[in-house]
C-alpha positions in Angstrom: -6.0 17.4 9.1 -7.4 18.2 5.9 -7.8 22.0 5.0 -11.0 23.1 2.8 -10.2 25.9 1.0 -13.9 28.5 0.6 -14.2 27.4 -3.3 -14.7 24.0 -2.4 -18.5 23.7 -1.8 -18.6 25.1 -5.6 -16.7 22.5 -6.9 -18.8 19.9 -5.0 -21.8 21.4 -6.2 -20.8 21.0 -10.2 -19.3 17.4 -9.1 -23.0 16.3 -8.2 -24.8 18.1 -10.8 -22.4 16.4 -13.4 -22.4 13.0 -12.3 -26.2 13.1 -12.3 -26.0 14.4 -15.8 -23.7 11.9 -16.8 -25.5 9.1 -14.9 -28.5 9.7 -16.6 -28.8 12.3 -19.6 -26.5 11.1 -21.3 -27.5 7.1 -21.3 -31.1 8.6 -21.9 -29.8 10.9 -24.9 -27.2 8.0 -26.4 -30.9 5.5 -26.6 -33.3 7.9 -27.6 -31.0 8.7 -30.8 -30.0 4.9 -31.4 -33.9 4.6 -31.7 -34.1 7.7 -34.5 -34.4 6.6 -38.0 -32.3 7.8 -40.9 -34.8 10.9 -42.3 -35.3 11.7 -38.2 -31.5 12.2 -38.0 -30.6 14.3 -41.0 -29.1 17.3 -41.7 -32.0 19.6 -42.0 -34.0 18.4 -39.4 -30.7 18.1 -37.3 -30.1 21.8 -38.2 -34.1 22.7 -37.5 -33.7 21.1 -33.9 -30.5 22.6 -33.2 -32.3 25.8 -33.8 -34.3 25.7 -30.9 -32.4 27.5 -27.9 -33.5 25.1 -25.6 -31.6 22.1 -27.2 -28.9 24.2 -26.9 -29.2 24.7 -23.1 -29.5 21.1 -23.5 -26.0 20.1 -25.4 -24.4 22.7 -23.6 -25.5 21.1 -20.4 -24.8 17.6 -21.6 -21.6 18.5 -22.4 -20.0 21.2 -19.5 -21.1 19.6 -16.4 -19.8 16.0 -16.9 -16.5 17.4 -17.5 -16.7 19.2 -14.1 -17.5 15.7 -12.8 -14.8 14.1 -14.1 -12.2 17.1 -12.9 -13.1 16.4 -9.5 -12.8 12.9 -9.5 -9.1 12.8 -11.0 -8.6 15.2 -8.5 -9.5 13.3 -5.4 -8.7 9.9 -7.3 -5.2 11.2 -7.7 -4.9 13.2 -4.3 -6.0 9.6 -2.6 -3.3 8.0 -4.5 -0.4 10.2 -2.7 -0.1 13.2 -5.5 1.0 15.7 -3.2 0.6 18.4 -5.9 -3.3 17.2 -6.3 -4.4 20.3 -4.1 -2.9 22.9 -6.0 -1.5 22.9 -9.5 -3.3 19.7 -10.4 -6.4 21.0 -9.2 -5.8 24.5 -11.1 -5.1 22.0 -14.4 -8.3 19.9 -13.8 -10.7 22.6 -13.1 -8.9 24.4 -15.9 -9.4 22.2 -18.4 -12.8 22.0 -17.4 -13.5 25.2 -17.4 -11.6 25.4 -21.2 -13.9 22.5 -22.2 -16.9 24.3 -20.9 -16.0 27.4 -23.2 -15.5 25.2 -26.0 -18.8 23.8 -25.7 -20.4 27.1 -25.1 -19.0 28.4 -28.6 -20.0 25.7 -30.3 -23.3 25.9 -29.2 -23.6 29.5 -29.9 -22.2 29.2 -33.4 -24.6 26.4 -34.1 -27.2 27.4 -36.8 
């Protein structure tokens, strides 16, 4: 019988809120800059947008919880695979890395200008 452990509802919780980030932020985000032109897209109005502490919520979003979304799927990808390790350490290095990336992107987006 499979044993939930009490952290498990959080980690459910980021794997939906990721995968509908990634399903459809970031197609949305990768057309609506293909269709920028050149001037839309430089530096100082790139810096002048960034500005804006909602666009950070934004990146920081686009970029934290899809890698939550992706940790969990390894996870269970690998655990239905028959890695035996997949509900301890390997779960401890997915999450972790996630969590790692998700401070990563939350200092980059706080250093932006």
């Amino acid at each position: 019988m499979y044993e939930v452990n009490k952290t498990e509802p959080f980690w459910w919780g980021l794997f939906s809120l990721g995968g509908v980030v990634a399903a459809l932020f970031v197609p949305i985000h990768i057309i609506m800059v293909g269709f920028l032109s050149a001037e839309a897209v430089g530096y100082h109005q790139m810096v002048a947008l960034v500005g804006n502490p909602l666009i950070k919520l934004y990146l920081f979003t686009l970029v934290s919880l899809p890698l939550f979304h992706a940790a969990h799927r390894l996870r269970f990808a690998l655990k239905d695979l028959g890695l035996k390790v997949a509900g301890g350490l390997l779960g401890v290095f997915l999450y972790g890395g996630a969590v790692f990336g998700t401070m990563v992107a939350a200092y980059i987006v706080a250093t932006l200008p």
